[in-house]
C-alpha positions in Angstrom: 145.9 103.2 145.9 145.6 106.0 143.4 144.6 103.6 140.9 142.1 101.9 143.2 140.5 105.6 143.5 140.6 105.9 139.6 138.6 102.6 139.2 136.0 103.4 141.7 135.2 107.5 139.9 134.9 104.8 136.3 132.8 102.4 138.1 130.7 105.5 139.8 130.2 107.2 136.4 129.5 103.9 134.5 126.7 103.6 137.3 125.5 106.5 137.1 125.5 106.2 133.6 123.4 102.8 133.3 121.4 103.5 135.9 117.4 104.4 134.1 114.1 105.4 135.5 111.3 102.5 133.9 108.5 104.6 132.3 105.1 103.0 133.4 103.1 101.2 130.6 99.6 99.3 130.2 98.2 97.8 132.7 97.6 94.1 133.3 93.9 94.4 131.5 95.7 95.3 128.3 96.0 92.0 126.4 99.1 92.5 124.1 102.6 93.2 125.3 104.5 95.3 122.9 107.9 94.2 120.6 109.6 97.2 119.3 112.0 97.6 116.1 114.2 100.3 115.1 115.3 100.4 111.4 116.6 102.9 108.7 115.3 103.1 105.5 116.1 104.5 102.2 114.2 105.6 99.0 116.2 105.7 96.3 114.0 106.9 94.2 113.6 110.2 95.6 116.5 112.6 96.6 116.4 114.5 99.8 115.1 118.1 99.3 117.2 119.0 102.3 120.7 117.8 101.2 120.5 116.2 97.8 121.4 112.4 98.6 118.6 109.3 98.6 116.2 110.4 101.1 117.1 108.2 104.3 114.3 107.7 107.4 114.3 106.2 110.7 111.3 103.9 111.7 109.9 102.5 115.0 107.7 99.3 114.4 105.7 98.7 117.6 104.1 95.5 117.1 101.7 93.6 119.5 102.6 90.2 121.2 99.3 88.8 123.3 101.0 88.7 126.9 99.8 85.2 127.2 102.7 84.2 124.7 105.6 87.1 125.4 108.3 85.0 126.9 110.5 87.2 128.0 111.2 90.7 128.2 114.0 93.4 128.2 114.8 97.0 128.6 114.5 99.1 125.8 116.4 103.0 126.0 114.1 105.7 125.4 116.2 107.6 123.7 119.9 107.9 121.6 122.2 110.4 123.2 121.9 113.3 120.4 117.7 112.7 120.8 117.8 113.0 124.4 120.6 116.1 124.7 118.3 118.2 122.3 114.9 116.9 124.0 117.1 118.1 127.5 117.5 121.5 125.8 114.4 122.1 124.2 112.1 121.2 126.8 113.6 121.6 129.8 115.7 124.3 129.0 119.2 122.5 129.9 120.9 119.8 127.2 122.9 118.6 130.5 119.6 117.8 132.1 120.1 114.2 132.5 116.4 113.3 132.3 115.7 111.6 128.7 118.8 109.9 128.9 117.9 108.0 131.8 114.5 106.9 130.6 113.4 103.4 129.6 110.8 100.8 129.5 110.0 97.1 129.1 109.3 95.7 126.0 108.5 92.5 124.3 111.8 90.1 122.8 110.7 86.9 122.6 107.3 85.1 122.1 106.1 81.7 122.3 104.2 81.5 119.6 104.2 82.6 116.0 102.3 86.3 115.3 99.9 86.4 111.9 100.8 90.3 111.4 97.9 89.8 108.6 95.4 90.2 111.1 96.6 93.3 112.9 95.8 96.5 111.8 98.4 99.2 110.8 98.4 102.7 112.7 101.0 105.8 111.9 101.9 107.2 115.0 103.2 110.4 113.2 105.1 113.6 115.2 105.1 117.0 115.5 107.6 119.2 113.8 111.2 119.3 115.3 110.9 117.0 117.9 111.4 113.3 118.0 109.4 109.9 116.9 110.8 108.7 120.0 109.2 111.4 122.1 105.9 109.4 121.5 107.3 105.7 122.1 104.8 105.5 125.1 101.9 106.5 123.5 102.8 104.0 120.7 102.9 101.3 123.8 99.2 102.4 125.0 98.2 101.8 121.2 99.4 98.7 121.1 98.6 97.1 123.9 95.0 97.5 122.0 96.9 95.2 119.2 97.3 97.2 116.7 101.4 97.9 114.8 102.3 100.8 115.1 104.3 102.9 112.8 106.8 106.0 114.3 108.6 107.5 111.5 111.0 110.6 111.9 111.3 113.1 109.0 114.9 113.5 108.7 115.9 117.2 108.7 112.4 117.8 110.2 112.6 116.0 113.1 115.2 117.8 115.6 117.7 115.1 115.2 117.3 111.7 113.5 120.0 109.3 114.9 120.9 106.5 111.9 122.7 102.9 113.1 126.5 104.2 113.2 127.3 107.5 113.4 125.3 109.4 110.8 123.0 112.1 112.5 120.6 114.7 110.7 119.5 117.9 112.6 116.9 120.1 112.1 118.9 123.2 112.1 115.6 125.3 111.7 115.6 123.5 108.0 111.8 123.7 107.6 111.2 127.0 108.9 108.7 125.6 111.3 108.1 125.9 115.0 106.9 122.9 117.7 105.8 125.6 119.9 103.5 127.9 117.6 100.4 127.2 115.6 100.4 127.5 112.0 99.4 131.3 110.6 99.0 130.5 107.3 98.8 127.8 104.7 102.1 128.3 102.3 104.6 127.1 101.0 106.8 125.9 103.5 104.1 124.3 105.4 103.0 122.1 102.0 106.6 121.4 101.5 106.9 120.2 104.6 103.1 118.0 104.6 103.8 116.5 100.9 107.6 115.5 102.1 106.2 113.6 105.0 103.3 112.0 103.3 105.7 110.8 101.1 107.8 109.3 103.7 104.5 107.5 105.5 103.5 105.7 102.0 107.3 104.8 101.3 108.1 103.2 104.8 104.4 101.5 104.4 105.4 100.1 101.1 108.5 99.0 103.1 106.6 97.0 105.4 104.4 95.3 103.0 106.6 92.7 101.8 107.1 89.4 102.6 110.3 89.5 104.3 109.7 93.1 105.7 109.9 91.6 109.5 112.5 89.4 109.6 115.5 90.4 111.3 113.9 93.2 112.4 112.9 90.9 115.9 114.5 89.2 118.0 113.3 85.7 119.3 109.8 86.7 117.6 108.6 84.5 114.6 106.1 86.1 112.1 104.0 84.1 109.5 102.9 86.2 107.2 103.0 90.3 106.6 101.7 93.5 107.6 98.8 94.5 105.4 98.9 98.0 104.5 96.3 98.1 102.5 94.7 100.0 104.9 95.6 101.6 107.7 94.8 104.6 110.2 97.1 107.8 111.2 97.6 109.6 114.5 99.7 112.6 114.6 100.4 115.8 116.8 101.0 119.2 116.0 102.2 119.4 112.3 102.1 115.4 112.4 98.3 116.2 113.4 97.9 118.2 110.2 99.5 115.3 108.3 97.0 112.8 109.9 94.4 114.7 108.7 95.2 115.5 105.7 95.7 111.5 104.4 92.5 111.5 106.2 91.1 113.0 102.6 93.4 112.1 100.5 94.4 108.5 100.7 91.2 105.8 100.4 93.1 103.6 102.2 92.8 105.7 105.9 90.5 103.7 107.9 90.2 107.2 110.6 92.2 109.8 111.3 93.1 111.5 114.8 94.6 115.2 114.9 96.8 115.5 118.2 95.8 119.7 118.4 97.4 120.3 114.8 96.0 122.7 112.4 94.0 121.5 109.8 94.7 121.4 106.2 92.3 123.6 103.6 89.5 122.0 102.4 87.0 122.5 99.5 84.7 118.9 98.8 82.8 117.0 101.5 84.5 113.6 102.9 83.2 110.5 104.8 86.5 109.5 106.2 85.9 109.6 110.4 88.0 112.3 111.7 89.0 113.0 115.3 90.0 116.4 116.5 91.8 117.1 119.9 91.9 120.9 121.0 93.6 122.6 123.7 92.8 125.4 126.1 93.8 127.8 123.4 93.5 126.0 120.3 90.0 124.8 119.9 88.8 124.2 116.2 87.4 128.0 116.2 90.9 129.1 117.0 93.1 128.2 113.6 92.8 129.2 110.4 91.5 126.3 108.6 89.5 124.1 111.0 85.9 125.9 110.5 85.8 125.9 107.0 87.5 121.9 106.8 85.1 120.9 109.8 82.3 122.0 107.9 83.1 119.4 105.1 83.7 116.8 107.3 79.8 114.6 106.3 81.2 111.8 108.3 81.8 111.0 111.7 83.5 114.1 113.3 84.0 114.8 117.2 86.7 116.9 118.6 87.6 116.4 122.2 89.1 119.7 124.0 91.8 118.8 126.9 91.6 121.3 129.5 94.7 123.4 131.4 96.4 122.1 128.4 99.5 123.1 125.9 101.0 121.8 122.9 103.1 119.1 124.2 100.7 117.6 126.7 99.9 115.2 123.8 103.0 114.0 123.6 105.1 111.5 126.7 106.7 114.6 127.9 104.1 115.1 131.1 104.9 111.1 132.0 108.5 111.7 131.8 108.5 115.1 134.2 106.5 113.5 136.5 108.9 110.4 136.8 111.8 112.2 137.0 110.3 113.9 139.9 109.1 111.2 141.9 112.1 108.6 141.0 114.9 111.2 140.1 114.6 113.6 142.9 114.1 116.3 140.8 111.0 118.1 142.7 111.8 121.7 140.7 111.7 120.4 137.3 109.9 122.3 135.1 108.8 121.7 131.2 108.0 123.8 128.2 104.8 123.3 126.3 102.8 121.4 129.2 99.7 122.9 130.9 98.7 122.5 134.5 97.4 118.9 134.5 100.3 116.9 134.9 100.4 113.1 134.0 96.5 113.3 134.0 96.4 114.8 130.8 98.5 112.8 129.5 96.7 109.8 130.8 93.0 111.5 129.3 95.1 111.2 125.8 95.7 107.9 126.0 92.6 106.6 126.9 90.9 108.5 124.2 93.2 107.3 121.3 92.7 104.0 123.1 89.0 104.1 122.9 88.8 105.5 119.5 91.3 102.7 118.7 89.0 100.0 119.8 85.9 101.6 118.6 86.8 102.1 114.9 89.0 99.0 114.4 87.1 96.6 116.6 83.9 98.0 117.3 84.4 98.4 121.1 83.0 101.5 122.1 83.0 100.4 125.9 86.1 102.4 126.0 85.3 105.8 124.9 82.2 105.6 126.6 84.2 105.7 129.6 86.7 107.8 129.0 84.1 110.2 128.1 82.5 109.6 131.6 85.6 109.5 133.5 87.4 112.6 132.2 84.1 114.5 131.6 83.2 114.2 134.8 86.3 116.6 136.3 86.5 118.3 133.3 89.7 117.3 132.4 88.7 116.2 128.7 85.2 117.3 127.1 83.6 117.4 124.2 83.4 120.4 122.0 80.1 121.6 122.7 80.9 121.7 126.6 82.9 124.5 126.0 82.2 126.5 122.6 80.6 130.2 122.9 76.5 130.9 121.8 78.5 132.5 118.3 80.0 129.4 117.6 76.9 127.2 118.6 75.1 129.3 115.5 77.4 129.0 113.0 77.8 124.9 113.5 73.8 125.0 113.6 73.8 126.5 110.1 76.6 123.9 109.0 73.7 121.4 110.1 75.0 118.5 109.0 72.5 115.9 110.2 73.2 113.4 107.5 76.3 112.4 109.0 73.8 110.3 111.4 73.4 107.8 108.9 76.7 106.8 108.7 77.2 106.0 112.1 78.7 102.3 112.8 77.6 102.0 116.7 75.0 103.7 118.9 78.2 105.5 120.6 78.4 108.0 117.4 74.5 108.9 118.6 75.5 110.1 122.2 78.8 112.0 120.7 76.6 113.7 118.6 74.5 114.9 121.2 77.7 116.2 123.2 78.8 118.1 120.5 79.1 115.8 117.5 78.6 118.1 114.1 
């Protein structure tokens, strides 16, 4: 009898254990289904600024599969155990939470046909300091579903933990000197340190990707004929990653757009063409950091910043899907996050369908979708354009920036209209 009631606590905590709340993705309008890959990489031809060996990386490769053709599909974790203890303690205030653990969603393993990866475009999906690539791994699914690969990398030592195959785990341990909760206050040292390590990393695990044979194995049930091209490709990022994002923006030729998830801009000095994508916060607007009005006013290409409303730092990341699910499925009506603002999932949801509709605009000349997200969350307020908000100071100084030529390299009639919301 007593070993009866032993087996039934093992089976109740395995249970308890397995059991996992399905995170919401695309809807059945979205055309591609997504296929995800884990891997760890290593450059051997740098050493690791942080602890002297190889510098070692962990990847997610989102890749699209159209829906039409995904034969099956499986439940993918959203989260290791280290990754979702520290996301437990640093959002939510308790590692014993028992929320990120518990999280999943569906993805892609096994297709029909064979995928031309040739043809797809390449985006970095890049994160902000100490947190966690996977922290973003339903964003990446919205981005996909728009069928484009998409590239999560996490900056070991900078991310808060990066969880290799096996057993080996790096932690932040406050290595960079950085916070995921404050805005940068100045332009030094550590924060270039940081930028040049990471950009270093992106090229490196795009090189990665570019060969041949970069894909196989890395899928399961999926056959590929040919390779990623990155040649070009197109960078999102948030907070730090934001300023990242930005900065290969004017740097590296081969950025097709870039899209600053309410990151700080880095300094600069010459004018660019590259189309750059702002989004601001309640209390971090473009006005509000130390290097966005003097960078914006280089910026003689397309430029728009969109301001989320009742916002905070990590409202542009999944953590507002992931408290609201827990709520609703995990019976956890009092739970409470760091770094979100007052809209809940919605502000989330006015994220997506932004990066979406820029997504499809640049890379496929769809501006359909902007147009209405820009009508849908404009509407309540939820997401506006700059010049919806910005003061009669900073209305003068953008006038005198007055840079009118940028007109002229406009693509589609939609970069007319953002213009006249407050495109500058």
């Amino acid at each position: 009898m007593a070993t009866l009631g032993l087996l039934l606590v093992i089976l109740l905590a395995f249970l308890s254990q397995v059991h996992s709340m399905l995170i919401p993705g695309p809807d059945s309008e979205h055309k591609y289904k997504s296929a995800v890959a884990e891997f760890a990489l290593t450059d051997k031809s740098r050493k690791d600024p942080w602890d002297g060996g190889d510098r070692k990386i962990m990847a997610s490769l989102f890749m699209p599969v159209p829906a039409s053709s995904c034969s099956s599909e499986c439940e993918h974790e959203y989260m290791g155990h280290e990754s979702s203890k520290i996301a437990n303690e640093q959002l939510l205030g308790d590692k014993n939470k028992g929320v990120f653990e518990k999280m999943a969603y569906k993805a892609c393993c096994g297709s029909h046909q064979s995928i031309d990866p040739s043809k797809i475009p390449v985006v970095v999906l890049d994160p902000h300091t100490d947190t966690s690539r996977l922290l973003y791994a339903n964003l990446a699914r919205y981005m996909t579903a728009n069928n484009v690969a998409v590239v999560l990398i996490d900056h070991s030592h900078d991310s808060a933990v990066t969880e290799f195959p096996g057993s080996a785990t790096t932690f932040n341990s406050g290595a960079t000197g950085l916070s995921n909760f404050s805005p940068l206050t100045a332009f030094n040292e550590t924060v270039t340190k940081a930028l040049d390590i990471r950009v270093e990393d992106i090229k490196f695990v795009l090189d990665s990707l570019k060969g041949t044979n970069a894909l196989s194995g890395k899928f399961n049930n999926i056959k590929f004929g040919s390779s990623l091209d990155t040649s070009h490709y197109s960078i999102v990022g948030h907070g730090l990653g934001g300023t990242v994002a930005t900065s290969l923006g004017i740097s590296d030729p081969r950025v097709r757009f870039s899209i600053n998830l309410s990151g700080s801009a880095p300094p600069l000095d010459h004018d660019i063409k590259t189309p750059t994508y702002f989004f601001g916060r309640s209390d971090f607007k473009r006005q509000d950091d130390i290097n966005w009005p003097t960078t914006w006013s280089h910026l003689t290409g397309p430029a728009t910043e969109f301001d989320l409303n009742d916002s905070d730092i990590f409202d542009f990341s999944d953590l507002p899907v992931i408290v609201e699910l827990a709520k609703t499925e995990g019976a956890m009506s009092d739970l409470k996050a760091a770094g979100v603002g007052t809209q809940g999932p919605w502000g989330n949801h006015a994220v997506k369908c932004f990066v979406e509709g820029i997504i499809k605009d640049e890379l496929y000349n769809e501006p359909k979708q902007l147009q209405n997200c820009i009508k849908i969350f404009g509407e309540n307020h939820r997401m506006v354009p700059y010049m919806a908000s910005k003061s009669k100071a900073v209305e003068q100084i953008d006038q005198k920036s007055a840079a009118v030529s940028r007109r002229s390299v406009f693509r589609a009639s939609l970069r007319h209209q953002m213009e006249n919301w407050g495109f500058m």
